[in-house]
C-alpha positions in Angstrom: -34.9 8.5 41.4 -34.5 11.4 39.1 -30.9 11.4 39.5 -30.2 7.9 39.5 -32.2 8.0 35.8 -29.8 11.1 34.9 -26.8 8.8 35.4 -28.2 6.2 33.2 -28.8 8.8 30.1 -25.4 10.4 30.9 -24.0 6.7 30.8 -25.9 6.3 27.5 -24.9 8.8 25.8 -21.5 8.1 26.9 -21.7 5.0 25.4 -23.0 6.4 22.5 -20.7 8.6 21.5 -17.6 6.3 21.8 -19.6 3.8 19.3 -19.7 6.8 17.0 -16.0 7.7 17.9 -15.0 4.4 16.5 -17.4 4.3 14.0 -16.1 7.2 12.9 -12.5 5.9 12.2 -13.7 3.2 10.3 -15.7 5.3 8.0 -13.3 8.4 7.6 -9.9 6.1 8.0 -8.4 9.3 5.6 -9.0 6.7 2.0 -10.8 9.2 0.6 -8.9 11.7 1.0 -5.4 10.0 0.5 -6.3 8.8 -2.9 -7.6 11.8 -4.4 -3.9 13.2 -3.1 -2.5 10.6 -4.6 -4.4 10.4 -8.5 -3.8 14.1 -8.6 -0.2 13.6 -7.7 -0.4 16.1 -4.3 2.0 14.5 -2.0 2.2 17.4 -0.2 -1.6 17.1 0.5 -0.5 13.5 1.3 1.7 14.3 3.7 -1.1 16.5 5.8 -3.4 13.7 5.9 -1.0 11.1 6.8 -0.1 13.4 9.8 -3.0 13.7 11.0 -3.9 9.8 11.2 -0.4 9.7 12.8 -2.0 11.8 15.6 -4.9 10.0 16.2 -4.2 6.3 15.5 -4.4 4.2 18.3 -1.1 2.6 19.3 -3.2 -0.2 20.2 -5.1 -1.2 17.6 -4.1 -2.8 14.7 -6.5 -1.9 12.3 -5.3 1.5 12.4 -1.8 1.1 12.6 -1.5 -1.0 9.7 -3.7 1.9 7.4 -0.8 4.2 8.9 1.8 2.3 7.6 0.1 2.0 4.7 0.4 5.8 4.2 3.9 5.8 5.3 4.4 3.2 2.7 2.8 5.2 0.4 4.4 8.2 1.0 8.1 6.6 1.6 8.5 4.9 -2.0 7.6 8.3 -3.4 10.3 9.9 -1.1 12.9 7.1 -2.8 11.8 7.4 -6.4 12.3 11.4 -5.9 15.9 10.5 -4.1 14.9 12.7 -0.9 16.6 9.6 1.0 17.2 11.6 4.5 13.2 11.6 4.8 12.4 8.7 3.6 15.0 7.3 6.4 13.1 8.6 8.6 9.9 7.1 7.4 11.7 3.9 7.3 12.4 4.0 10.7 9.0 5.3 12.3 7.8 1.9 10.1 9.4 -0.4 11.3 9.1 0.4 14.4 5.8 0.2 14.5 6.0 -3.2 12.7 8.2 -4.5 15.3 5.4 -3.3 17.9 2.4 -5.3 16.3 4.2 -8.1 15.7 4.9 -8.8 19.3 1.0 -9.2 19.9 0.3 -10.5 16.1 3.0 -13.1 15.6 1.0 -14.1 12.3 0.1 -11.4 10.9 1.0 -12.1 7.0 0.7 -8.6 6.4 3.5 -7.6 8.7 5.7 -9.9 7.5 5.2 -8.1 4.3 5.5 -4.8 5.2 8.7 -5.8 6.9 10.5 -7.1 4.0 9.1 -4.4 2.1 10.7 -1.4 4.3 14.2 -3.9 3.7 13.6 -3.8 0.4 12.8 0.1 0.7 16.0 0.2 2.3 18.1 -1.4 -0.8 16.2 1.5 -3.1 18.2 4.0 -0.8 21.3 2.1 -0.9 22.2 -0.2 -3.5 25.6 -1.9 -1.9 23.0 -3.5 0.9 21.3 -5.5 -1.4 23.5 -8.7 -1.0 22.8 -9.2 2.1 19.3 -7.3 2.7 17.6 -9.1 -0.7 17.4 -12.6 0.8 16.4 -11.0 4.6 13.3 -8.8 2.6 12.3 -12.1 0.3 12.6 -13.9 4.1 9.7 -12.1 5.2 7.7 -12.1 2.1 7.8 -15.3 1.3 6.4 -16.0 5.7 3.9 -13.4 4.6 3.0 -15.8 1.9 3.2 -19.6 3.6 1.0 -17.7 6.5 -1.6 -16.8 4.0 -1.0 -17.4 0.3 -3.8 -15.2 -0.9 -2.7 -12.2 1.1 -2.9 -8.9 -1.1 0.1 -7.0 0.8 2.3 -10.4 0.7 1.1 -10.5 -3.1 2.1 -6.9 -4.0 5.3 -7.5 -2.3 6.6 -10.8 -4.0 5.2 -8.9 -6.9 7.7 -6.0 -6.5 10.6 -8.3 -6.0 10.2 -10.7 -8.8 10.0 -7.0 -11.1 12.4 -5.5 -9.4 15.4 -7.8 -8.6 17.7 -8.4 -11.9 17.1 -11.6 -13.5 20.5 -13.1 -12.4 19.6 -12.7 -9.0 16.1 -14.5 -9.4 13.9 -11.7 -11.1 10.8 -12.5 -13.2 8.7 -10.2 -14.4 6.6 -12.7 -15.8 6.5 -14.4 -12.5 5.7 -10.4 -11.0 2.5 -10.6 -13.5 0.8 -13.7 -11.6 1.5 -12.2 -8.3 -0.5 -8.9 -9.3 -2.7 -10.5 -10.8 -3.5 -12.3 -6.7 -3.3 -9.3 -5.6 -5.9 -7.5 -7.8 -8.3 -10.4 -7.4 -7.9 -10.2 -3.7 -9.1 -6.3 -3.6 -12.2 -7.3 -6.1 -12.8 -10.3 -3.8 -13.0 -8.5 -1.0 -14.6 -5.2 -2.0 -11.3 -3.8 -1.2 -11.5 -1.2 -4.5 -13.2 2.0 -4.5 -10.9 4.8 -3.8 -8.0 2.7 -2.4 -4.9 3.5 -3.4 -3.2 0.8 -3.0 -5.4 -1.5 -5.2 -4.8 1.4 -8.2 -1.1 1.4 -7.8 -1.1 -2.2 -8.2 -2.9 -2.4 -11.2 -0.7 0.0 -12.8 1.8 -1.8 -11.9 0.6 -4.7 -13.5 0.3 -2.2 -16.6 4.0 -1.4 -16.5 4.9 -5.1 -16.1 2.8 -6.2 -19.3 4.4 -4.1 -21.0 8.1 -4.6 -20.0 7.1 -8.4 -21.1 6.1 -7.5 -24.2 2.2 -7.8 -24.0 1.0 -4.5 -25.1 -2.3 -5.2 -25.5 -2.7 -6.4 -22.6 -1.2 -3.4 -21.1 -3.1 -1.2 -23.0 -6.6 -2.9 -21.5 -4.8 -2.6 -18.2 -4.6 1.1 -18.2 -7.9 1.5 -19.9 -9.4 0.0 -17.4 -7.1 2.0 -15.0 -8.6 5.1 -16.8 -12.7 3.6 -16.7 -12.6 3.0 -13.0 -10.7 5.8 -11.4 -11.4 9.3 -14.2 -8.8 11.6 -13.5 -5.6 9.4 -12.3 -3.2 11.6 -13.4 0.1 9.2 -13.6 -1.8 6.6 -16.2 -4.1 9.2 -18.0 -1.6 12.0 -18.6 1.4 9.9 -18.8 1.7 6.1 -18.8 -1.4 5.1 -21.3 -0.6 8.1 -23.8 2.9 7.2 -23.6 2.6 3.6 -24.4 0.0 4.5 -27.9 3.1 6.8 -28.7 5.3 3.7 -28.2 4.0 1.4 -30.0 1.6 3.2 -32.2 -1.8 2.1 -31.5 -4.9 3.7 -31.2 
C-alpha cells in the first residue's frame, strides 16, 4: 500500500514538474531578455540568448520554433545592414530550413509563408543581381501569407518591407508600406502582443522612417515620441532617429 501510494506522488510530481517545464518556456521564451539586447543595441548579447533558445527549442513544436526564427530574423537583418554576409548566410540557411520543416505539418501557416519570402528577400539584401528573379518568388509568399490571413502581423510587416523597399519602378510604395504597418501595429495592440516585444518596436519605427520618407513629419515625429513614451531607453529612436529628424526639419 505504502509503495503503491509512493508511485502515485512520484507520478505526481512527475507530472508536475513537466507542467512547470512548459510553463516555463512560455513565460521565459527569452523576450525579455532579447529586447533589452536589442533597445540598447547589444547584438552580441543577442546572439547569447538566441543560442541558447537554439538549444532548447523543441524541434517539434511550433510555437517555439517560430520565436527562434524570430531571433534569427532579428539577428540576420542586422548581420546584412552591417554587410557581414558570410554569417548572415548562414543564418539564412539554418532559417529556412526550419521553415521548410514546419511547413510540412503546418501547410497554412500564414506566418511561414511570410518568413519565407522574407529570408528571399534577405537574400536579395546580400545580393542585389538576384532580385529579378527572387522579388516576384519573396512577394509569392507574402502575398499566400496574406490571402491565408489578411490580418497577420508577420505577413503585414513583410508586405510592409517590400512596398518600402522595392524601387518604385518595380512596384514600390511607401505610402502603400504605411497602411501595412499600420495592420501590423494594430495587430500587436489587438492582441496584447506589445510589452517588451521586439518585433512590435521595430515596426513602429519603421513606420517612423516611412512617415517621414513620405513627407509627413509630424506624423513621424508623434511616431517616435510615442516610440520614446512606451519603451524609455530605445537607443536607435532616442539617441538617433527622433533627434535626427528635429535637426532635420527644425522642430521642437
Amino acid at each position: 500500500m505504502e509503495r503503491s501510494q509512493h508511485i502515485t506522488r512520484l507520478a505526481l510530481v512527475m507530472m508536475i514538474l513537466l507542467l512547470l517545464t512548459q510553463w516555463g518556456w512560455s513565460q521565459n521564451s527569452y523576450r525579455d531578455s532579447i529586447y533589452k539586447a536589442y533597445s540598447r543595441g547589444k547584438m552580441d548579447k543577442w546572439l547569447t540568448i538566441m543560442q541558447v533558445c537554439e538549444k532548447n527549442a523543441d524541434q517539434h513544436n511550433l510555437n517555439q520554433q517560430l520565436e527562434l526564427l524570430s531571433y534569427y530574423y532579428g539577428y540576420t537583418a542586422w548581420l546584412i545592414g552591417a554587410e557581414k554576409y558570410d554569417t548572415a548566410e548562414v543564418y539564412i540557411d539554418k532559417s529556412e530550413a526550419i521553415i521548410d520543416d514546419l511547413l510540412e505539418d503546418s501547410p497554412e501557416n500564414p506566418t511561414l509563408f511570410a518568413y519565407k519570402g522574407a529570408y528571399i528577400a534577405f537574400t536579395i539584401g546580400i545580393t542585389k543581381l538576384k532580385a529579378i528573379y527572387l522579388g516576384p518568388r519573396s512577394m509569392k509568399f507574402i502575398n499566400k501569407s496574406l490571402e491565408l490571413d489578411p490580418e497577420n502581423i508577420q505577413g503585414n510587416i513583410e508586405k510592409g518591407n517590400s512596398m518600402y523597399y522595392r524601387p518604385a519602378a518595380f512596384g514600390g510604395d511607401k505610402t502603400e508600406a504605411i497602411d501595412y504597418y499600420l495592420k501590423a501595429i494594430k495587430s500587436f495592440e489587438k492582441q496584447g502582443l506589445v510589452v517588451n516585444n521586439w518585433m512590435y518596436i521595430n515596426t513602429m519605427t519603421a513606420l517612423g522612417q516611412a512617415y517621414e520618407a513620405t513627407d509627413q513629419v509630424q506624423l513621424a515625429k508623434l511616431c517616435y515620441e510615442k516610440i520614446i513614451r512606451i519603451f524609455p531607453n530605445f537607443m536607435w529612436v532616442e539617441d538617433e532617429l527622433y533627434p535626427d529628424l528635429l535637426k532635420r526639419h527644425h522642430l521642437k
